[in-house]
Residue, then its C-alpha position, 0 to 999 in steps of 0.5 A: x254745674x252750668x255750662x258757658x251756654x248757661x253763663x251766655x243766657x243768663x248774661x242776654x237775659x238778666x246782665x251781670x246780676x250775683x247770680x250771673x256772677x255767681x255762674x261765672x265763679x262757679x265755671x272758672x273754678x272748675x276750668x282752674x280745678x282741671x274739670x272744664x276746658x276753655x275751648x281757646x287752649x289745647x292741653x298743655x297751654x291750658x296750665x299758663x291758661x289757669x296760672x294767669x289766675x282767676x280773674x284773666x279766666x272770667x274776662x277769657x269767659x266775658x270777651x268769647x261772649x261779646x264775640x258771639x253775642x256781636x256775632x250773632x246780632x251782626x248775622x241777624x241784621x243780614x250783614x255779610x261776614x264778621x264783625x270787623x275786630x274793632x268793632x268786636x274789640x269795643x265791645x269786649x272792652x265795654x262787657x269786660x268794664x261792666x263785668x270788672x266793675x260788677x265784680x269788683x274788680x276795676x280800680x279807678x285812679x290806677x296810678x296813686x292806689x298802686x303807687x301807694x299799694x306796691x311802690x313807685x313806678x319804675x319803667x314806662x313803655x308803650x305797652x306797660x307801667x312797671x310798679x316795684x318795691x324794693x324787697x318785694x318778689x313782684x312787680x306790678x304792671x298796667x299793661x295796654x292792649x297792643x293787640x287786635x283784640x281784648x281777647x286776643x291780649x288776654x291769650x298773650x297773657x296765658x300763652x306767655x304762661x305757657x311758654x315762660x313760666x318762670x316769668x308768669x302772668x297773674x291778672x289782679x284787675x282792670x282799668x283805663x288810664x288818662x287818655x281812656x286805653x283799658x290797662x291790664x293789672x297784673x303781677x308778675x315775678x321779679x327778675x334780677x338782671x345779670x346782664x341782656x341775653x345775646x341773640x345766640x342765647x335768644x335763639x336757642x331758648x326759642x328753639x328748645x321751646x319749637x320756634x325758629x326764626x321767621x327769616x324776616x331779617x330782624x332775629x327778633x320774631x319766631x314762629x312756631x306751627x301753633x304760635x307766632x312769638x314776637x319782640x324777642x330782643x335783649x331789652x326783654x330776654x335777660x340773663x337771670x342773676x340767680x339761675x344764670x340761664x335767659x329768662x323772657x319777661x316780656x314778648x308778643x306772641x299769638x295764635x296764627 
């Protein structure tokens, strides 16, 4: 089967065809079967990786391509060092849009077709809508990119996977709201809130999992060898009715 070299080529040399498309397929579904890595993810991160489904895996493979390709063309004009990451977030953005769209995977009018689809929206922040159905297992969810770059949004979505799969992250499509910010549509389980963690209880769901606190005064950010985890307060850390036990369904966390 191709390698990504392969998926890099044909994109350069032919766009999003249904034969680059078809390559794209075929690579995803042998990183998801357990026969190809991603090189971004070490063993065990790669389960939150897959778990995030198939279409967060294309959009990984879209955006290393972007970086590459700007990479490259920045180097051959003779500039000095990398592109600078807006530079290299607008063009993930644009590559992912086409690829989205290609794929049929983009949705325009976001608000009314998931409104219609999965039910009101129930919470608005400045990083997600929330859509829910009374009844439903799952939420919906727009979620803007509050990071660097696409690509680095994308590797919260499996490093969340990874770190909480009790909450995990499936990515269902794309679009842009209003003011033009590309959103990220995803589902994620339904959680029924006993009550908000408490700092202790926060605190030793993150140490179980090999982060301790990063001793900036907040008790809300963690830091690990491997990963900074972000954003821990009680508003995303809840105590689950059915399990009794905190559960994360929201966090920023990244490579450092």
């Amino acid at each position: 089967m191709g390698s990504i070299q392969d998926i890099y080529e044909a994109i350069a040399a032919e766009g999003f065809t249904e034969a680059t498309l078809q390559l794209i397929d075929n690579h995803v579904n042998e990183i998801q079967n357990g026969t190809r890595d991603f090189y971004r993810f070490n063993l065990t991160e790669h389960a939150g990786f897959c778990k995030a489904g198939p279409v967060l895996i294309g959009a990984s493979i879209i955006a290393s391509y972007a970086t590459r390709s700007l990479t490259a063309s920045s180097n051959a004009q003779g500039c000095e060092g990398s592109p600078a990451n807006w530079q290299i977030d607008e063009c993930q953005e644009q590559l992912i849009e086409q690829w989205a769209r290609t794929a049929r995977l983009w949705v325009d009018n976001s608000d009314q077709l998931l409104t219609e689809t999965f039910g009101p929206m129930i919470a608005q922040g400045a990083e997600a809508k929330v859509y829910y159905r009374e009844g439903d297992k799952s939420v919906i969810k727009e979620r803007a990119s509050i990071y660097s770059t696409t690509q680095k949004a994308l590797d919260a979505i499996a490093l969340h996977n990874y770190l909480f799969p009790e909450t995990a992250m499936k990515v269902i499509g794309f679009t842009r709201d209003s003011d033009g910010l590309l959103r990220i549509i995803l589902t994620q389980p339904y959680v029924r809130c006993l009550r908000l963690a408490t700092k202790e209880e926060i605190d030793a769901l993150v140490i179980s999992k090999g982060f301790h606190d990063n001793w900036n005064g907040q008790g809300v950010n963690y830091i690990s060898d491997r990963m900074a985890l972000e954003d821990m307060h009680p508003a995303n850390v809840f105590i689950d009715e059915v399990s009794s036990s905190p559960i994360c369904i929201d966090c920023i966390v990244k490579f450092v």
